[in-house]
C-alpha positions as CSV (number, residue, x, y, z in Angstrom):
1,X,-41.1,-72.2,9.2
2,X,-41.0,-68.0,9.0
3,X,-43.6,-66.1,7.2
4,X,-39.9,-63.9,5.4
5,X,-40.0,-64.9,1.8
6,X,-36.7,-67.2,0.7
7,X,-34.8,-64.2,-1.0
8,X,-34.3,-62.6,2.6
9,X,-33.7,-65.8,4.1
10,X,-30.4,-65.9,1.8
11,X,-29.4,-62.5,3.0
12,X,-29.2,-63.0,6.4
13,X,-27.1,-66.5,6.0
14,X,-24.2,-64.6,5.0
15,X,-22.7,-61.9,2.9
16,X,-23.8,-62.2,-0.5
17,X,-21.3,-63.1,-3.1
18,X,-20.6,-60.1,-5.7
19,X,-18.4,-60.6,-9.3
20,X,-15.7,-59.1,-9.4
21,X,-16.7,-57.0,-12.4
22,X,-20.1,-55.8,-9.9
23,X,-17.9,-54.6,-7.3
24,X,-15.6,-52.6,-9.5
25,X,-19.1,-51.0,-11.0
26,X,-20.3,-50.2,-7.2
27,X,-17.0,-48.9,-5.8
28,X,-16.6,-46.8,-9.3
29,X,-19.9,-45.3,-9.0
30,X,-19.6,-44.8,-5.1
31,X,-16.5,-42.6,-6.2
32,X,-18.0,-40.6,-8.6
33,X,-20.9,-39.5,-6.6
34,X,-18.1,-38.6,-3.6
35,X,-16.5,-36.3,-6.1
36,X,-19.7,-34.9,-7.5
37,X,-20.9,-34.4,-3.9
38,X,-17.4,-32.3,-3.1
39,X,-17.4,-30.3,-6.0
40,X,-20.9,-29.1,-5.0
41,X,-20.2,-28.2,-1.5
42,X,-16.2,-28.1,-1.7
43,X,-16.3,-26.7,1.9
44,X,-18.4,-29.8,3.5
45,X,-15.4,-31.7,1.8
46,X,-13.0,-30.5,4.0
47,X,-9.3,-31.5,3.4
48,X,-10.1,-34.7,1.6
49,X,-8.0,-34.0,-1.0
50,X,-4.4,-31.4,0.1
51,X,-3.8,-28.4,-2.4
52,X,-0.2,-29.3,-3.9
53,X,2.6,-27.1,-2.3
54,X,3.0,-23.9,-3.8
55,X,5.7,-23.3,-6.3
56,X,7.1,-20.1,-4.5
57,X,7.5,-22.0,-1.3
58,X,9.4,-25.1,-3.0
59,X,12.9,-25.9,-2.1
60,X,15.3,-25.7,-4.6
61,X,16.8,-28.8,-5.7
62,X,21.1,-27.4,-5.6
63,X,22.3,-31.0,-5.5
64,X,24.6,-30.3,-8.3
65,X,26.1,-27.3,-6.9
66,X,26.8,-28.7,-3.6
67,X,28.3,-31.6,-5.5
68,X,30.3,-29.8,-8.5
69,X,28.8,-31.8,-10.9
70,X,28.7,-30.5,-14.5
């Protein structure tokens, strides 16, 4: 029939079938080498990940004033 040996035959049927446990492995590792790759060029990162809000610039919470609770 083709001259393609049978394991690339499979392939091309159809998406292959991963365990659950293999695809927690893959995405994990995926992950990790994301984060190692932004802390080595944090600026190629861009704003993947948003600074938290500065403390200085946080609005008070006066709930209980406004409300004359004790």
């Amino acid at each position: 029939m083709s001259d393609k040996p049978q394991d690339q035959q499979e392939e091309q049927k159809g998406p292959k079938k991963v365990s659950l446990a293999d695809a927690i492995k893959q995405k994990l590792a995926q992950k990790k080498a994301e984060q190692a790759e932004a802390r080595a060029n944090p600026k190629a990162a861009g704003n993947a990940n948003q600074s938290a809000k500065s403390q200085m610039t946080k609005k008070v919470n006066n709930q209980r004033r406004r409300t004359g609770g004790s």
